[in-house]
C-alpha positions in Angstrom: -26.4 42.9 -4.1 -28.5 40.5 -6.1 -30.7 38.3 -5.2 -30.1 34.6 -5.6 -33.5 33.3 -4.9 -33.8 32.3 -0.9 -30.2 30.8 -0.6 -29.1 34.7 -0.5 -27.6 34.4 2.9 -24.9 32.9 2.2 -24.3 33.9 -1.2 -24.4 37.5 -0.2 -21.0 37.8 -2.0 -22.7 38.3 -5.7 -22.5 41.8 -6.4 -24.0 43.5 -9.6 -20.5 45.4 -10.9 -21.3 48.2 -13.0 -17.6 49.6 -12.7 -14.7 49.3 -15.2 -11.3 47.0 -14.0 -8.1 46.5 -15.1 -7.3 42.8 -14.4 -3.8 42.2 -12.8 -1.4 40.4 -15.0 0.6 39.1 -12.3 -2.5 38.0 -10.6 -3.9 34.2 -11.7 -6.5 33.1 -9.0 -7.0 35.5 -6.4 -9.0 35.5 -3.9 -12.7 37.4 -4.8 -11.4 39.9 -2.2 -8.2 41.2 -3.5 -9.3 40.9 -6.9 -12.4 42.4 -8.3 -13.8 40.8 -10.9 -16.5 43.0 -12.7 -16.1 44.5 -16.1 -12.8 43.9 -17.3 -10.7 46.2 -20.0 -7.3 45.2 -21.1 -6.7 48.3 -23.7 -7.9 51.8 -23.6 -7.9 54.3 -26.4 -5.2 57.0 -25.9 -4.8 60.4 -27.9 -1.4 62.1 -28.2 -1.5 65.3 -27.8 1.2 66.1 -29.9 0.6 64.1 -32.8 -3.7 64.8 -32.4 -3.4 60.8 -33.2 -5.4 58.2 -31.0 -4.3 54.7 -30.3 -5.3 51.3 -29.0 -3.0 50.7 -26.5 -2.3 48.0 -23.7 -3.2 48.7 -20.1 -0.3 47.6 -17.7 -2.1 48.8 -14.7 -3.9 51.6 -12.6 -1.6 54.4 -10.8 -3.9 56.3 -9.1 -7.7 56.6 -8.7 -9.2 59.8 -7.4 -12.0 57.8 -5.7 -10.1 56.2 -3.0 -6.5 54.3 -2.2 -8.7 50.4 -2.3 -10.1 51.3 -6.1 -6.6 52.0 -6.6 -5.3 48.5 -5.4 -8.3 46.8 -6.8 -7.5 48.3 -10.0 -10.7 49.7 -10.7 -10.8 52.4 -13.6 -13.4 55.6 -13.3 -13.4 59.1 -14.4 -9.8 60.7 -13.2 -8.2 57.5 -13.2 -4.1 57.7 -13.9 -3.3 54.2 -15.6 -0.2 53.1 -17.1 -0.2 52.4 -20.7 2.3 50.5 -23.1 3.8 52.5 -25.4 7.0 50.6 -26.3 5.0 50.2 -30.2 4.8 53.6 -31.0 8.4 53.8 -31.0 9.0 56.4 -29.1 12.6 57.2 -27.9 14.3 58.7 -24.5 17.2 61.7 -25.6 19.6 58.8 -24.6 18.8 56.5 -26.9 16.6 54.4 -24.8 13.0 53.1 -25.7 9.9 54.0 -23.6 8.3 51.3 -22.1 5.0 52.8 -20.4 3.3 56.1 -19.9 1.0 57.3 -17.7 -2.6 58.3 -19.1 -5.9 59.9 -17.3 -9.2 58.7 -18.3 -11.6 61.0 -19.5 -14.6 59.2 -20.1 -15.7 55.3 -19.3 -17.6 54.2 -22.4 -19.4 51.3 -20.0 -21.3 53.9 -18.0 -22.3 56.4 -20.9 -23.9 53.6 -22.8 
């Protein structure tokens, strides 16, 4: 928690965030509880495997993170996070015909916390 000079007891509510978010995009003014507001990141670097290429893609949102089911709601990213990522510019193409929209990625590193 940080301090807030001597009105701290009732502004116990400012946290010091020092963890990664993805912001939801269907979300406009939450509440501070349902929507965590530290360190926001919209796009995240992704490498194909295939093509040893990285891009810059867009983040659509957070799948699954290893550190609990509320980081995962929150949409809070750390190590072993599965997010989804927009891929729909790359072009690639379903055997039917069909474009992909999104595909899930794991995060390897978080370049906030190994600064």
């Amino acid at each position: 928690m940080a301090a807030a000079g001597r009105q701290t007891a009732y502004r116990h509510w400012r946290c010091v965030h020092t963890m990664l978010s993805c912001p939801h995009l269907d979300v406009i003014h939450a509440s501070p509880v349902h929507l965590y507001s530290g360190l926001r990141m919209n796009k995240a670097h992704v490498t194909h495997p295939e093509l040893k290429a990285t891009f810059n893609l867009d983040i659509l949102g957070v799948k699954k993170n290893p550190n609990g089911a509320m980081y995962s709601s929150l949409g809070v990213i750390t190590k072993g996070t599965i997010i989804e990522v927009n891929v729909s510019e790359l072009g690639l193409v379903t055997p039917g015909g069909k474009v992909v929209w999104g595909k899930y990625a794991q995060v390897s590193t978080v370049r906030a916390t190994s600064l």
